[in-house]
C-alpha positions as CSV (number, residue, x, y, z in Angstrom):
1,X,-3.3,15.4,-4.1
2,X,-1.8,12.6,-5.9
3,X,-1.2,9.3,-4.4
4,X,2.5,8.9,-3.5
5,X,3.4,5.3,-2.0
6,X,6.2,5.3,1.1
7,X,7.5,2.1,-0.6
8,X,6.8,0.3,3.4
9,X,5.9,-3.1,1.8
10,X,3.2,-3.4,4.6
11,X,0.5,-3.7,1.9
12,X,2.5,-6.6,-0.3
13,X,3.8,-8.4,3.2
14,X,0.9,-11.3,2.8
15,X,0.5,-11.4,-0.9
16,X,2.6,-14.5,-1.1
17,X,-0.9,-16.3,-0.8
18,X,-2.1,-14.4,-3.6
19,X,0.4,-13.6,-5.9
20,X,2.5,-17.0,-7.3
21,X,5.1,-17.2,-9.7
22,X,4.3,-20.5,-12.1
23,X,7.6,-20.6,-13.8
24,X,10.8,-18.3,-15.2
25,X,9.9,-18.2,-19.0
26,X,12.9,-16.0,-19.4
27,X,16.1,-14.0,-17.9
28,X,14.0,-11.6,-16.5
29,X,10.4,-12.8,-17.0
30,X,7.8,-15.1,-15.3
31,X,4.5,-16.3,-16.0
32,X,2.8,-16.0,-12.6
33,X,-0.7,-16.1,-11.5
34,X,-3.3,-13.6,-9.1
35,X,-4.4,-16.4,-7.4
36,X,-7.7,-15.2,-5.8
37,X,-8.7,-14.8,-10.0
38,X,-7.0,-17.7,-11.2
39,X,-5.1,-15.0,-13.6
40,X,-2.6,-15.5,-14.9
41,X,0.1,-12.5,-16.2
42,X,3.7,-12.5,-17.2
43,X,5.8,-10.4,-15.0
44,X,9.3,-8.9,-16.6
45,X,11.6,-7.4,-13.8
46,X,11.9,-4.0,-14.0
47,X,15.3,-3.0,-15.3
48,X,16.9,-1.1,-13.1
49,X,15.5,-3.6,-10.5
50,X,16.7,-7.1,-11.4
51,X,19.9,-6.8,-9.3
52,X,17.8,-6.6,-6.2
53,X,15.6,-9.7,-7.2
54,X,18.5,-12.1,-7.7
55,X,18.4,-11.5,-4.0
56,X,16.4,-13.9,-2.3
57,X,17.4,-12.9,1.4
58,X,14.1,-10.8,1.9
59,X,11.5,-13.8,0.5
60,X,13.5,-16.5,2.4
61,X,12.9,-13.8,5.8
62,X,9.3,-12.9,4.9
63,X,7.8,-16.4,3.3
64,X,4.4,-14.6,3.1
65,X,5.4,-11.2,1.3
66,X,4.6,-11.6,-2.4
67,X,7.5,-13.1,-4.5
68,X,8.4,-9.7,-6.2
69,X,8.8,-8.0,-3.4
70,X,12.7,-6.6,-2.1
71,X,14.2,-4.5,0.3
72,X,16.2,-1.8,-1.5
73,X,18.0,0.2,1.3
74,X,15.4,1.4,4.0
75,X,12.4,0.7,1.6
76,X,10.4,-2.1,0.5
77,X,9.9,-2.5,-3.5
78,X,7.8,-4.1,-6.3
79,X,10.4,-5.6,-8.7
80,X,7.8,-5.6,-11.4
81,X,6.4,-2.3,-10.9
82,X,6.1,-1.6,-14.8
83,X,4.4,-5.2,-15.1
84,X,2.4,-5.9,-12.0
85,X,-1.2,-7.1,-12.0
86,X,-4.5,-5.1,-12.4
87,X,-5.1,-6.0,-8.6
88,X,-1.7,-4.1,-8.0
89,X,-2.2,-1.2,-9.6
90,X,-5.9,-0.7,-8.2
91,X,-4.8,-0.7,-4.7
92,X,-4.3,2.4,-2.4
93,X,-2.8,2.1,0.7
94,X,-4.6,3.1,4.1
95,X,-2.4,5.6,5.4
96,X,-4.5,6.2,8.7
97,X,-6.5,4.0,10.9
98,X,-9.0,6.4,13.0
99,X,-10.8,5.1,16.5
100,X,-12.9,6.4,19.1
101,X,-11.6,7.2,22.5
102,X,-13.1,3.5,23.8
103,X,-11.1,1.9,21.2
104,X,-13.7,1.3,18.5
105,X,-13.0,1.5,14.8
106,X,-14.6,4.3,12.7
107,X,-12.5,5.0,9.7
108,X,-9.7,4.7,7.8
109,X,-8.2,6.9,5.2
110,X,-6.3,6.1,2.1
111,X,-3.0,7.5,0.6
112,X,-5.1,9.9,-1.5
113,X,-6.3,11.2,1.6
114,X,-10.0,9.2,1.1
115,X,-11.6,9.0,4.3
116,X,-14.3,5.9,4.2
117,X,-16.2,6.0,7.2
118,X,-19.9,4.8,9.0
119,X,-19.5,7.7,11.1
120,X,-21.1,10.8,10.3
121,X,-19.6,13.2,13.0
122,X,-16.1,12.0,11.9
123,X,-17.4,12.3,7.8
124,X,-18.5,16.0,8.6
125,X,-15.3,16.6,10.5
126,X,-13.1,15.5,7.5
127,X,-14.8,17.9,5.2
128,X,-14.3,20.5,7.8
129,X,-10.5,19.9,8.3
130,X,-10.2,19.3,4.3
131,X,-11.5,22.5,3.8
132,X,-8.9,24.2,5.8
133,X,-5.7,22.7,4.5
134,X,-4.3,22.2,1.0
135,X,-4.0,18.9,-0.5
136,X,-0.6,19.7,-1.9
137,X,1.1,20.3,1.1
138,X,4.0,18.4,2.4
139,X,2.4,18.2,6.0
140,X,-1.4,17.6,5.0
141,X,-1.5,13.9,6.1
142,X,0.2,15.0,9.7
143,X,-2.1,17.9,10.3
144,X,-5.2,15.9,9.1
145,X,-4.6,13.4,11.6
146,X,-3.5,16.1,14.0
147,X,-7.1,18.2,13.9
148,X,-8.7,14.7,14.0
149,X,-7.4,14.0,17.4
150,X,-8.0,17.1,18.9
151,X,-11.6,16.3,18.3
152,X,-11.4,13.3,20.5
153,X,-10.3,10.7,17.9
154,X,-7.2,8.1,17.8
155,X,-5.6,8.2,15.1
156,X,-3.0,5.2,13.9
């Protein structure tokens, strides 16, 4: 199953501190900087996406979210998809936080349904559940966390 993002903006919403535009080199491009590498990278907005930068009412309302970041209708968006940093492109999402019944953390899983986990009850659970439904369904991620919680789980 292929990663597919839900474009919430939760995992860009605090990369203000860590992602800084330097200066506007150009119309539509930026030299800007990964702050946490001291890299820096030009960033060209993304074509069919520079409409929604000019709009500075998300930034001004979220001071924290990271520079490139809009809202376009009911979802959050990378202006610079096509350009945006190596530490961008590597992330994956966690699309489920997993606890036990006293509130403890064991696991999370990521948008490519990744489970990473200290727990080995919950690990051997996963690779039960996995086994029983297919990655390419619609409804995996909601019958995954489904199962889990009928073993006694919380899932988030």
């Amino acid at each position: 199953m292929t990663f597919e993002c839900r474009q919430c903006g939760n995992c860009c919403m605090y990369l203000g501190d860590y992602i800084q535009i330097e200066s506007q080199t150009g119309s539509f491009e930026f030299c800007a900087c990964s702050v946490s590498t001291g890299t820096q990278f030009l960033a060209y907005l993304d074509e069919d996406k520079r409409d929604l930068f000019a709009d500075q009412a998300f930034t001004e309302s979220h001071p924290s979210a990271c520079p490139f970041l809009r809202l376009s209708g009911d979802h959050v968006i990378c202006t610079i998809h096509k350009t945006r940093p190596s530490q961008c492109r590597a992330y994956r999402c966690v699309s489920m936080r997993i606890f036990s019944v006293d509130g403890s953390f064991r696991g999370s899983v990521s948008g490519s349904l990744a489970l990473s986990s200290e727990d080995a009850t919950l690990r051997e659970l996963w690779e039960q559940v996995l086994s029983e439904i297919p990655f390419y369904s619609q409804d995996a991620e909601d019958r995954l966390a489904q199962l889990i919680e009928q073993n006694g789980y919380i899932v988030v």
